[in-house]
DRENLO-276920 format. One record per residue (C-alpha): x, y, z; residue in one letter. Coordinates in steps of 0.02 Angstrom, whole numbers, padded with zeros to 5 digits, always signed. Layout:
REM DRENLO-276920
XYZa;...
This chain:
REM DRENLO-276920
+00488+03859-00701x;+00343+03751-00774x;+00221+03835-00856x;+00036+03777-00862x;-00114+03872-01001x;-00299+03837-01031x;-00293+03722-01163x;-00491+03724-01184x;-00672+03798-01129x;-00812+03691-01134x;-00970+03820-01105x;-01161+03766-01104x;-01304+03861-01031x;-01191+03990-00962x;-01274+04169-00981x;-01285+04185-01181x;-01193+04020-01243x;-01348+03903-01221x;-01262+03752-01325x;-01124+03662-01296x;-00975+03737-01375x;-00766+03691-01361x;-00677+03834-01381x;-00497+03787-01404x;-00360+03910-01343x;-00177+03945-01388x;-00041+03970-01263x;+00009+04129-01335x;-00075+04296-01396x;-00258+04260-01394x;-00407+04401-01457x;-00576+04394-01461x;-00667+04502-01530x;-00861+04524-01583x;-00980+04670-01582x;-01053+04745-01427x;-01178+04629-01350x;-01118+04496-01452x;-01082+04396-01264x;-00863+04398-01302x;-00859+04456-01133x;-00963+04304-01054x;-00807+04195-01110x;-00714+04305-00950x;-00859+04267-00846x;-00863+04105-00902x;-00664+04063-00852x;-00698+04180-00689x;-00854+04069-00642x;-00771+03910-00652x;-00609+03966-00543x;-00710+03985-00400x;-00768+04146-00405x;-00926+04159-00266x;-00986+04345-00315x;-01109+04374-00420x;-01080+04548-00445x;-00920+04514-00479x;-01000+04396-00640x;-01093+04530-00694x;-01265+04446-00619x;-01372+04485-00460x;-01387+04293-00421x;-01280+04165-00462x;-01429+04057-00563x;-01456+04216-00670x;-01297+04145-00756x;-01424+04011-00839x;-01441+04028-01018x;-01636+04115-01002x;-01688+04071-01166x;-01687+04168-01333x;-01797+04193-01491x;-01779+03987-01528x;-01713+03917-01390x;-01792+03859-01222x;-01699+03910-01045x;-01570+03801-01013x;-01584+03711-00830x;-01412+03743-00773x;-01249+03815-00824x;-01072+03726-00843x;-00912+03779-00877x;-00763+03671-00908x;-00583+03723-00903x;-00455+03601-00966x;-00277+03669-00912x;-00101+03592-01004x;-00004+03476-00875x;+00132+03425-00971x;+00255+03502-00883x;+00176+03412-00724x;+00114+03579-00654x;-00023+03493-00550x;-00006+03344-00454x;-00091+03242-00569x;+00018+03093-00700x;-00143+03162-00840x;-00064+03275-00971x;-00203+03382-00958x;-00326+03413-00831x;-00483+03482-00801x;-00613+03585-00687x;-00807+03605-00695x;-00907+03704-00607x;-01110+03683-00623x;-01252+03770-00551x;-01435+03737-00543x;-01590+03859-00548x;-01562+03843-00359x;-01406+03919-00366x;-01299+03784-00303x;-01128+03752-00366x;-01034+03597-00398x;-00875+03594-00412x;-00769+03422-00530x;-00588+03405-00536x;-00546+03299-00663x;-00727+03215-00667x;-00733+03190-00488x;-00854+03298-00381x;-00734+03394-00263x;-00740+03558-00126x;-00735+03740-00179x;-00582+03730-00076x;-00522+03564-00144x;-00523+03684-00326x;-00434+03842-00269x;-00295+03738-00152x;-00255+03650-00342x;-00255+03809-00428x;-00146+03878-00310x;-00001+03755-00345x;+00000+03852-00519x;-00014+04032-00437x;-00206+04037-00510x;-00339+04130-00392x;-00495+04175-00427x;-00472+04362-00398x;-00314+04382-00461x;-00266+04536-00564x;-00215+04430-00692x;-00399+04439-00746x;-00451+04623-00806x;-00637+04650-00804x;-00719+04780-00908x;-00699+04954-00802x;-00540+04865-00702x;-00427+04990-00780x;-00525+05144-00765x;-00560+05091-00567x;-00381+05098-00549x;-00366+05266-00625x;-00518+05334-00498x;-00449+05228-00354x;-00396+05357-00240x;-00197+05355-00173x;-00249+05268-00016x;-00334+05123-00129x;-00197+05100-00227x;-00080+05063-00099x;-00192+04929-00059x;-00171+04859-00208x;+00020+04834-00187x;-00047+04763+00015x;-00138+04620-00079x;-00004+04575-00209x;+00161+04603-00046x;+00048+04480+00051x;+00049+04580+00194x;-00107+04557+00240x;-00061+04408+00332x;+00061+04504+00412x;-00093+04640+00458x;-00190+04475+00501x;-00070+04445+00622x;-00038+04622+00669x;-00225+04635+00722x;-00244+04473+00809x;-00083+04532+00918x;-00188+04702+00917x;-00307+04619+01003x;-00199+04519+01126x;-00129+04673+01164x;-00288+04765+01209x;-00339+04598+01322x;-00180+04602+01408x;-00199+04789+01434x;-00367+04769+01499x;-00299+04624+01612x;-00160+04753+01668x;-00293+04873+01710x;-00376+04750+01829x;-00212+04687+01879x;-00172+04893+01927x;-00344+04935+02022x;-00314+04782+02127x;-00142+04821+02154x;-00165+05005+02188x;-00298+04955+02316x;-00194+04832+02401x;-00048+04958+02392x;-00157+05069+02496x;-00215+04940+02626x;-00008+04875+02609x;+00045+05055+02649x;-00068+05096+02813x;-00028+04906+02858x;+00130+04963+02832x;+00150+05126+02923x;+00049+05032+03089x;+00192+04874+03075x;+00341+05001+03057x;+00244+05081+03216x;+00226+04926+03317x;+00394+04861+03278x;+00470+05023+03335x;+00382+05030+03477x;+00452+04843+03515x;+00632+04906+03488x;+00592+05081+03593x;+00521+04951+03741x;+00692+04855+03725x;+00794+05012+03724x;+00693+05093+03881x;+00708+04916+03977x;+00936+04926+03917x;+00923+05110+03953x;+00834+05081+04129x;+00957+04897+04191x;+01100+05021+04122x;+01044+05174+04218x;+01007+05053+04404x;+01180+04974+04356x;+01273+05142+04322x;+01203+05204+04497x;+01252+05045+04588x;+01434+05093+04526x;+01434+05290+04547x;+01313+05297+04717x;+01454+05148+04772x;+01631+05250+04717x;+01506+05430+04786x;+01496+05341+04976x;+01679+05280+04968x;+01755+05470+04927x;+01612+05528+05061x;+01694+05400+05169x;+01873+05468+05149x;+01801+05642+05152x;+01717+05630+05318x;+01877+05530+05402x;+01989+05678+05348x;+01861+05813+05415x;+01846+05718+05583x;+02029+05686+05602x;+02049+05896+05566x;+01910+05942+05698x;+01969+05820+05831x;+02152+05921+05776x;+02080+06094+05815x;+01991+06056+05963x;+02167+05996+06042x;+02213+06167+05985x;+02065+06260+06038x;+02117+06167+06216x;+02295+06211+06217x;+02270+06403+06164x;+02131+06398+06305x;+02270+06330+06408x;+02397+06477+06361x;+02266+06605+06380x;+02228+06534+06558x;+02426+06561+06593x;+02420+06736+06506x;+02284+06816+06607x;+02355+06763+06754x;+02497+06839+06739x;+02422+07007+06686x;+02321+07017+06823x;+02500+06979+06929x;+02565+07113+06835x;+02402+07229+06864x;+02416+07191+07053x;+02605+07256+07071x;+02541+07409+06965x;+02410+07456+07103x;+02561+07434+07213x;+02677+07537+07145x;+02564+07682+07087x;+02511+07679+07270x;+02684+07752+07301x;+02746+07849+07142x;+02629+08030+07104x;+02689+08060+06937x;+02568+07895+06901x;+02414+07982+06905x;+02511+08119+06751x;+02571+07963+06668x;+02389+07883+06664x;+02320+08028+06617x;+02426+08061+06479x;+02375+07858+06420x;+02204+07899+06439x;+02205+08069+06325x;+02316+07950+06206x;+02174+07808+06209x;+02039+07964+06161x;+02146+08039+06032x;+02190+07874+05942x;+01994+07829+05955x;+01963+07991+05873x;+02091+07986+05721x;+02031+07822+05707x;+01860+07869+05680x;+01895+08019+05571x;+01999+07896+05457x;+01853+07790+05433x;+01739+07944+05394x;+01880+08019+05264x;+01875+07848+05175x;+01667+07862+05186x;+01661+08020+05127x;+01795+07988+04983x;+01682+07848+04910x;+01531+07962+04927x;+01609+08110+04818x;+01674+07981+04680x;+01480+07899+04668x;+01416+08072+04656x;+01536+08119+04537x;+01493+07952+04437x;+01334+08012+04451x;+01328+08176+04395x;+01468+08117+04268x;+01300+08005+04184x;+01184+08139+04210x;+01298+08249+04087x;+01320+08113+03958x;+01133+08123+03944x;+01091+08291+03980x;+01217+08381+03872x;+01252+08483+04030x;+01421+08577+04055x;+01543+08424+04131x;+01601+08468+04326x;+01783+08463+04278x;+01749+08578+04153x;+01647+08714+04278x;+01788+08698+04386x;+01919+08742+04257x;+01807+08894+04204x;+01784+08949+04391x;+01963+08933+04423x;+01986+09090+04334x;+02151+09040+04285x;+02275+09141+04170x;+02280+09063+03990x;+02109+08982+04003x;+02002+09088+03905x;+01842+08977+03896x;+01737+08826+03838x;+01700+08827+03623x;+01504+08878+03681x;+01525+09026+03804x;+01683+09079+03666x;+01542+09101+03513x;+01387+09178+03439x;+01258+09090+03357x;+01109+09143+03255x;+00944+09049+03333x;+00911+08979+03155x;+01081+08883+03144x;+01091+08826+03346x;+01056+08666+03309x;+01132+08622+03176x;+01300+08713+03264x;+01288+08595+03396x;+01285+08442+03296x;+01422+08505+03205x;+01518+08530+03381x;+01458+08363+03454x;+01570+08328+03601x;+01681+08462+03554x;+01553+08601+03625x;+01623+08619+03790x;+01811+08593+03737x;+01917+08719+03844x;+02025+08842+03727x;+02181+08876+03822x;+02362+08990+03771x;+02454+08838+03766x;+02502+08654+03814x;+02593+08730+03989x;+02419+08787+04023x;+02332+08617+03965x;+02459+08488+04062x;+02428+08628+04231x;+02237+08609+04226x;+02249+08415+04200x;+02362+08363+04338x;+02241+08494+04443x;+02073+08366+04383x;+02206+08205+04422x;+02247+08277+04593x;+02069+08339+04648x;+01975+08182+04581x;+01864+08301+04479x;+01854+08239+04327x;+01915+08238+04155x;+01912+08375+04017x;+01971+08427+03823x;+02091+08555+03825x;+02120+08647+03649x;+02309+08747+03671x;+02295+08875+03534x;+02505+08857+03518x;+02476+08683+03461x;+02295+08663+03382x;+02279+08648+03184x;+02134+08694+03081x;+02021+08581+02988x;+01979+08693+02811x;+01855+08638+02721x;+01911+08621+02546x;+01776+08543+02416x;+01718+08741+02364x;+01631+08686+02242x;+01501+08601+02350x;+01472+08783+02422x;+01356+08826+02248x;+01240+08695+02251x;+01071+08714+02295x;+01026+08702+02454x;+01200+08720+02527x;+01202+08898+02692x;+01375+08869+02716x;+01521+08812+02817x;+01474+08813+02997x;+01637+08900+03051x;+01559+09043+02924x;+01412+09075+02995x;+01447+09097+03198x;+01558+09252+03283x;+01692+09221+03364x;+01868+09345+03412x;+01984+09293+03280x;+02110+09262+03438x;+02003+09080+03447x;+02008+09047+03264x;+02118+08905+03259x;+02036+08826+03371x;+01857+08858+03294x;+01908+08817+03119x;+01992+08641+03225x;+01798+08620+03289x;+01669+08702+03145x;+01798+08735+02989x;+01759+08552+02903x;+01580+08537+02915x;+01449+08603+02773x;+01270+08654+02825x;+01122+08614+02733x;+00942+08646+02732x;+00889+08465+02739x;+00940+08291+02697x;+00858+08296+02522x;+01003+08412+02476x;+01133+08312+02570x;+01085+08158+02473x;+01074+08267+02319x;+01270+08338+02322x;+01323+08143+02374x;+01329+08047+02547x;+01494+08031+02586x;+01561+08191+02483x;+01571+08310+02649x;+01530+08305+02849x;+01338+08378+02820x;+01220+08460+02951x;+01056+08504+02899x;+00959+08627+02995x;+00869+08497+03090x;+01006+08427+03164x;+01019+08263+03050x;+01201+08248+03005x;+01279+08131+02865x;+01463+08086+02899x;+01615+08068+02765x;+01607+07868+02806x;+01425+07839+02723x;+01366+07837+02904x;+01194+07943+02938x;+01138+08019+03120x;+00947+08087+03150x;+00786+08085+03213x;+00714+08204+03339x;+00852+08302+03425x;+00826+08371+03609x;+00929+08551+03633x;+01057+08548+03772x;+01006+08631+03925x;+01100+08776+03995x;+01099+08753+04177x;+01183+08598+04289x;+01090+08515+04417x;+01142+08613+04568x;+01110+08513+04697x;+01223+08372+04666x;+01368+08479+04643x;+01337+08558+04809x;+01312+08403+04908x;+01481+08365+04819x;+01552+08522+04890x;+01471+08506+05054x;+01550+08311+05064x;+01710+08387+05003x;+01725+08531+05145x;+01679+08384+05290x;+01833+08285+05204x;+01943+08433+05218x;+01911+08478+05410x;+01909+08290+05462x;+02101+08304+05389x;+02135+08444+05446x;+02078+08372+05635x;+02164+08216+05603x;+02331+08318+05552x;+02321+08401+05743x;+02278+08250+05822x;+02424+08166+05747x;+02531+08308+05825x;+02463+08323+05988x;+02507+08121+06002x;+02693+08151+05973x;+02690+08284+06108x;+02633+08159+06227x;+02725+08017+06173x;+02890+08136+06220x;+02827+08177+06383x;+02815+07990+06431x;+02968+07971+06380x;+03037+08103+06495x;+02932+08032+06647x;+03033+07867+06594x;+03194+07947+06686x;+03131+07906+06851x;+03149+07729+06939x;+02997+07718+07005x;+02927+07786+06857x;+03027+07677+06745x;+02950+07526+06811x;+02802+07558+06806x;+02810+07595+06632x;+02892+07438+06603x;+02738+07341+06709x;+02627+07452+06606x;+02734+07404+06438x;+02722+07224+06476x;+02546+07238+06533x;+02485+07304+06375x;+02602+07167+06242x;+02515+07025+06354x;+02335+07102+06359x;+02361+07129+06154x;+02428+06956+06141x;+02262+06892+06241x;+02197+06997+06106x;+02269+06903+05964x;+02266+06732+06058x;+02051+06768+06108x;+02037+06804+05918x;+02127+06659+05867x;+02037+06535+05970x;+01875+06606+05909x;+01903+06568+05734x;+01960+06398+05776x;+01775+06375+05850x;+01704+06448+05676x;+01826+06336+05573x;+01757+06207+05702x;+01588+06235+05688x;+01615+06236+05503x;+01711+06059+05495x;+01547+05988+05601x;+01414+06063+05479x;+01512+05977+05345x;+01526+05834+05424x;+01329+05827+05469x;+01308+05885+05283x;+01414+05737+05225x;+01328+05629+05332x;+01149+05661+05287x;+01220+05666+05081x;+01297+05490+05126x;+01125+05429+05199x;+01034+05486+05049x;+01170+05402+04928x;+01148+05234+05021x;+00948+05239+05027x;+00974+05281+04818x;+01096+05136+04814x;+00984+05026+04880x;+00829+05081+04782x;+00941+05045+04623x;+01007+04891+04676x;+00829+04843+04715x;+00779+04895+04524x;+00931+04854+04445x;+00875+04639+04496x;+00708+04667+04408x;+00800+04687+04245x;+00878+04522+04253x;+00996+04465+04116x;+01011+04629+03995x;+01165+04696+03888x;+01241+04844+03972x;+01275+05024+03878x;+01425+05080+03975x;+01395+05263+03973x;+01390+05425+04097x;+01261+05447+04233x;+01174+05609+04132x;+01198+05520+03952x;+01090+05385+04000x;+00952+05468+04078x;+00970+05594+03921x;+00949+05445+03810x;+00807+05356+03958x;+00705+05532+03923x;+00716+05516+03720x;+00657+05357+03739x;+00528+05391+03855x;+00453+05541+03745x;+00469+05454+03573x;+00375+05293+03647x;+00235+05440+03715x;+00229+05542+03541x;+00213+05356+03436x;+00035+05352+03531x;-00079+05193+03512x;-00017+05035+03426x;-00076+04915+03313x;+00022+04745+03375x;-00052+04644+03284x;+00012+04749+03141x;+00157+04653+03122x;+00086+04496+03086x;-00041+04553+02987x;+00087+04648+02882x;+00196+04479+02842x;+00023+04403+02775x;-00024+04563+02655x;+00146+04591+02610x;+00165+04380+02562x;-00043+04421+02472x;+00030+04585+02396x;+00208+04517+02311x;+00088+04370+02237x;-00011+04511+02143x;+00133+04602+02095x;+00200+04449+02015x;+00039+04410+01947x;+00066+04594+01884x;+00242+04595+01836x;+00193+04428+01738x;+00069+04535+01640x;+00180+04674+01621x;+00308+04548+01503x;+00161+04462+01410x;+00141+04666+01385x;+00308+04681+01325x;+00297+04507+01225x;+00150+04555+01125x;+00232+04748+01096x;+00405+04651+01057x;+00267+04524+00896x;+00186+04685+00859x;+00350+04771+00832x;+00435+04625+00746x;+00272+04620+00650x;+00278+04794+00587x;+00449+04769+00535x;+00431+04613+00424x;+00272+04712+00352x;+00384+04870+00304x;+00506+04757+00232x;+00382+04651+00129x;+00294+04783+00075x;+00447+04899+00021x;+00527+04756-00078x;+00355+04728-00144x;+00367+04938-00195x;+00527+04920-00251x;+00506+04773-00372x;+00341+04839-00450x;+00416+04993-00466x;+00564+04931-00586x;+00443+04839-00681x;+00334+04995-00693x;+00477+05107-00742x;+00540+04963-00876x;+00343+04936-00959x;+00310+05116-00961x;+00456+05155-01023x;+00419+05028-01183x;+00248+05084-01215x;+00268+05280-01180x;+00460+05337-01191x;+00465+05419-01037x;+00494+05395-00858x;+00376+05333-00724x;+00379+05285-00545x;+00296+05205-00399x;+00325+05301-00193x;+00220+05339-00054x;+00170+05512-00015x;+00249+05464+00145x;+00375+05347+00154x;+00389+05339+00333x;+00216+05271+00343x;+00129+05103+00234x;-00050+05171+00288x;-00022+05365+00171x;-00031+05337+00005x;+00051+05287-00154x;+00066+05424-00290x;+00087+05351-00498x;+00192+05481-00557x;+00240+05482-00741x;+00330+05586-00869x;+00290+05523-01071x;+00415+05552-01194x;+00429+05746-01201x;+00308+05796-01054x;+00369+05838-00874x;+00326+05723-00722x;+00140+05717-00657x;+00038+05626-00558x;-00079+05516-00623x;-00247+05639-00589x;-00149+05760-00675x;-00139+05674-00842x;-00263+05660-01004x;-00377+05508-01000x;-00284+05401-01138x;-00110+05437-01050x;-00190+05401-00871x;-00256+05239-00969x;-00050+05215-01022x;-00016+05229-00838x;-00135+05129-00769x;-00111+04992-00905x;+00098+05003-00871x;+00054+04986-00675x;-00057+04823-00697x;+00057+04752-00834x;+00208+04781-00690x;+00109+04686-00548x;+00076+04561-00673x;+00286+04531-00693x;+00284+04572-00517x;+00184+04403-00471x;+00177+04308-00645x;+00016+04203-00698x;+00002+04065-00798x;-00133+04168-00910x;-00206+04358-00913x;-00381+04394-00958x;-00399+04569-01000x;-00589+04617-01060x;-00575+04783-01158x;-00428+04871-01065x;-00392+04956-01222x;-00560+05036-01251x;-00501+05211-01210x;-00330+05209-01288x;-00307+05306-01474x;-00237+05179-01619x;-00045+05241-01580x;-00057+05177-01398x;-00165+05037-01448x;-00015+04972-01550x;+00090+04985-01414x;-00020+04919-01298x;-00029+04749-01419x;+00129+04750-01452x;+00173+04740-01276x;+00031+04604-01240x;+00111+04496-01392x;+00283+04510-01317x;+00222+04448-01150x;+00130+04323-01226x;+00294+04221-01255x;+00303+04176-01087x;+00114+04198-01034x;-00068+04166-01105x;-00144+04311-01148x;-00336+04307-01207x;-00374+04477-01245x;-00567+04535-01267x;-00555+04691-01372x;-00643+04778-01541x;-00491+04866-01585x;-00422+04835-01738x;-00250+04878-01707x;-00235+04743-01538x;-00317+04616-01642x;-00173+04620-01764x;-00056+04572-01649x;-00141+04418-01593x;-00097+04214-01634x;-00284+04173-01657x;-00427+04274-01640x;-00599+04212-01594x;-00749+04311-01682x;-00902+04311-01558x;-01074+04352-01641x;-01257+04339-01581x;-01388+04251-01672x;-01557+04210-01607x;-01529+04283-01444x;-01365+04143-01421x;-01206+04190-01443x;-01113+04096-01560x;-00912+04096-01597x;-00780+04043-01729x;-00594+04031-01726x;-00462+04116-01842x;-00296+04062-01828x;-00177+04232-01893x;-00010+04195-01986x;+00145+04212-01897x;+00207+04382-01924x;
């Protein structure tokens, strides 16, 4: 690479050089050196001045025309100050053919600058954008000022990653980062504005919305109820049409059969005409006859009694069948009263009256019971209580056919030959607390019964109350507590308030049952002699039917009575032919008047069914459509008032409203675009700025390692993040690793010296100007200081400002500064080549 060095320094006036002086330079190790306040270190200012430098703080002045030589003990105040910098060209660093070129920079008392490249008055700019082609700016860190070093070692971690920010570059990458910064926060500001007007036109869209879906529904309801309506007329047309043609058919075939019963009404009329007159033929030759035979008047009188007696058992049949519905209500009756009464079943009272042998008694009349334990005894019985205990099943199968036979009733019989105990068997239950006993235990009873009370009472446990039942397990036993709640093997529970059975059955319905009974039994026992008397009398006709005379007439009276019970039959035949037609013509009318009101609807929905016009038909049942008509109807009445003009207004929002969502959606990948830089951005930053690290830090590691022994290195305290930061962590020969606040002031010094000297390698300048750097440093690590400097000055210019004797030894020409008469004056001493 070609290399470029500053050949020479022409000074006048500048700050303590009033008179012109050339101060030639090597390309190598340069030193000077002078006492303090001897002006060495204006030769710095002097080289930063002319590069361009603007600052004069930065110079070591408040203004820039305080850099004018102000006069000393001899000399007069110089009117301006100039510095010239000649810089080697040889290798054709600048774009210039000269061998050599060169820069001035002047300034007046006024304090303005002029700049000369090469003789020729140029720009500030015009200077630096040369420099640059030789990697020469004028606040480079290749140019140490006096307290640059110690800055470094104060700079906080923070500031010191900003120094490896300005040598990376990135700030042009933060430039751009902060510009895009700012795009971003216009475009998010514009999204903002794009969202408020979007969210209010959303709202408005919305409502608009909501009215337009109204309206058009309301249009589609209209044309549903108009298809629904056509449909409905049509469907009628049809129906009302097929309902008069089967009214039709049904009123031809109910005329034809009414015009066929009246011609049989006429010819049974015509028969019975016949009939009667030939009965009263027959009735005629009768009178005749009887006129002439005595035993008539026996014979008729014998019909007569006949007539009464048949009349009678008649009538006593039909009050036997009254009276045998009356009993079975009342027993019904009475049958409900004792399901809810508890009383003492009929059936039952009738087995007990009987008196019968082997029926000893019901389970209640059969024991004793102490008043404290009645009810819980007859919970424990339930429906058992009036069981009847009889000897055996003989006994039991005797008094049931009696209660099938007499309608009485039903009852339980309990046969003692046959009956089997129910023991109760978990004894252990019997000593918990709580527990009286089993209820078969604690009532009296002849031990005759006991089968059949141990069947009843032998498998239930009393208690004193449900606490204990629930105590010994629900479920465990059949429990009765005292109160009559009872808790069944199944889980199931029974209680509340229990009413006590009474003793006594309501007598007067069992002795209107008796009294209907004893009327029953005479009415058959009438009817039985009746019955008898009638076959008496039907023999004595048959004897008077020996005679001639009296055989005929029996025969006339024979014949007389089949024809007078045929008119009978024939009368009540014709008279329900008039009901049936009487019947047929109300049906008829009926049909008539239901066909009249068919064609008036037909014609009303014909008449409708032409104000529809042309209209697509839904071919469904009468009731379906007006189903679906009355849905229609009620969801057109529940959408209320509507906005028509919804619709339209809707299409010109909604065409308004996608235009601002584009407009939005537009923003929304500018948004993205700008994210997308800033993101791209921060990448290339990180990536700069770690190779940056990275490089810096393997020139650190190498320098320190040459001037202390030890190991060094460069990180972030958080490497996730180029804002946190940047720790100098070192280790000299024999010392463990510490930070750089951690160390001694010559070895932070070391450090600090090893971390310039690496961002030096890092971004290599034509020439270093280092002004006292090694002030601090003790003669061992000044000697390793200069003996770094003096290898780096084989590729590099180095001029070093320094009083330390053992830097100065390592330099290729030192320059002795000294101040005499208030100027500072300077000579050159060229050392011999070690």
């Amino acid at each position: 690479m070609a290399r470029t060095f500053i050949s020479r320094l022409t000074v006048q006036g500048f700050k303590s050089f009033n008179k012109k002086i050339s101060i030639p330079l090597l390309s190598g190790f340069n030193v000077i050196a002078g006492p303090n306040g001897s002006g060495k270190s204006n030769i710095l200012d002097a080289i930063s001045f002319v590069l361009g430098r603007t600052s004069a703080k930065s110079l070591r002045a408040d203004r820039l025309f305080e850099l004018i030589f102000h006069g000393g003990e001899k000399g007069n105040p110089a009117d301006y100050a100039s510095v010239i910098m000649y810089l080697d060209n040889s290798e054709k660093v600048f774009p210039f053919e000269d061998t050599e070129i060169s820069i001035m920079r002047k300034v007046n008392k006024s304090g303005v600058s002029v700049y000369k490249l090469n003789g020729k008055t140029v720009t500030r700019e015009k200077v630096i954008e040369t420099l640059a082609a030789a990697r020469i700016h004028p606040e480079g860190h290749n140019i140490l000022l006096q307290g640059d070093v110690m800055q470094i070692i104060d700079m906080n971690a923070v500031e010191r990653r900003g120094i490896i920010d300005e040598i990376s570059g990135i700030a042009e990458y933060s430039d751009k980062r902060f510009k895009a910064q700012k795009d971003l926060d216009v475009v998010e500001q514009k999204l903002k504005e794009a969202e408020i007007i979007i969210t209010q036109k959303y709202d408005i869209f919305k409502k608009l919305e909501g009215e337009r879906n109204a309206a058009m529904r309301y249009q589609e309801l209209q044309k549903q109820l108009l298809t629904y309506k056509a449909s409905l007329a049509h469907k009628k047309t049809t129906t009302f049409g097929e309902q008069i043609t089967k009214l039709d058919e049904d009123i031809k075939k109910k005329t034809e059969q009414n015009e066929k019963l009246q011609q049989e009404i006429t010819a049974i009329e015509d028969e019975l005409d016949k009939r009667e007159a030939g009965i009263r033929q027959v009735a005629n030759k009768l009178v005749d006859i009887s006129k002439t035979v005595k035993i008539e008047k026996e014979i008729s009188e014998l019909r007569s009694k006949m007539l009464i007696n048949k009349d009678k058992m008649d009538s006593n049949l039909r009050e036997i069948e009254r009276l045998e519905s009356l009993i079975e209500k009342l027993e019904t009756l009475e049958s409900r009263k004792m399901e809810f009464t508890g009383e003492v079943p009929r059936a039952v009272q009738t087995i007990v009256r009987l008196k019968l042998k082997g029926v000893h008694g019901t389970i209640a009349s059969l024991i004793s019971t102490p008043e404290k334990y009645q009810t819980a005894i007859e919970v424990a019985a339930g429906p058992h209580l009036h069981d009847i205990i009889v000897d055996d099943d003989a006994v039991a199968a005797y008094c049931i056919d009696f209660l099938k036979r007499e309608r009485i009733g039903r009852a339980v019989f309990l046969p003692l030959n046959k009956i089997r105990p129910n023991l109760f068997r978990e004894n252990e239950l019997l000593s918990k607390h709580g527990v009286i006993g089993v209820a078969s235990k604690l009532i009296k009873y002849d031990t005759r019964y006991m089968s059949a009370i141990e069947f009843v009472f032998g498998n239930n446990l009393i208690v004193e109350n449900l606490d204990v039942a629930r105590n010994i397990g629900i479920g465990k036993a059949r429990m009765i507590t005292l109160d009559g709640d009872l808790a069944e093997r199944s889980g199931a529970m029974v209680g509340g308030h229990y009413f006590k059975h009474q003793k006594t059955l309501g007598a007067s319905m069992v002795e209107d049952i008796d009294k209907y009974r004893d009327m029953r039994l005479r009415l058959q026992q009438e009817t039985n002699l009746l019955q008898e008397e009638m076959k008496d009398m039907e023999k004595q006709l048959k004897g008077y039917a020996t005679s001639e005379s009296a055989k005929e007439l029996l025969d006339l009276d024979k014949m007389r009575v089949s024809s007078e019970h045929e008119i009978v039959e024939m009368r009540e035949k014709r008279k329900k032919m008039h009901e049936r037609r009487v019947n047929l013509e109300i049906e008829i009318n009926r049909l008539n008047i239901e066909r009249a009101k068919l064609e008036a609807e037909l014609d009303a929905a014909k008449a409708e069914f032409t104000q529809y016009g042309e209209v697509q038909m839904i071919d469904e049942a009468v009731h379906k459509l007006e189903e679906s008509l009355r849905k229609v109807e009620k969801e057109l009445g529940a959408i209320g008032l509507v906005n028509m003009r919804a619709i339209e207004e809707f299409d010109k929002l909604r065409t308004e409203f996608d235009s601002y969502k584009q407009r939005y959606e537009k923003i929304l990948e500018e948004k993205k675009s700008v994210l997308d830089m800033i993101t791209e951005i921060e990448t290339k930053r990180k990536e700069v700025f770690n190779n940056t690290l990275h490089e810096v830090d393997k020139e650190f590691q190498s320098i320190f390692t040459k001037m202390a022994g030890g190991s060094a290195a460069l990180k972030l305290e958080n490497p996730e993040d180029l804002e946190s930061g940047l720790m100098i962590e070192a280790n000299p020969e024999g010392k463990r690793m510490l930070n750089i606040d951690s160390m001694s002031g010559g070895e932070k010094t070391v450090v600090a010296l090893a971390f310039v000297f690496a961002i030096q390698r890092f971004k290599p300048a034509p020439f270093y100007i280092m002004d006292e750097v090694d002030a601090a440093l003790d003669k061992s690590n000044s000697m390793k200081v200069g003996k770094l400097i003096k290898e780096l000055s084989t590729e590099s210019q180095f001029i070093v400002i320094t009083h330390n004797d053992q830097t100065i030894k390592f330099g290729d020409r030192i320059y002795g500064v000294s101040m005499v008469d208030g100027e500072s004056k300077i000579i050159g001493l060229e050392l011999p080549k070690s």
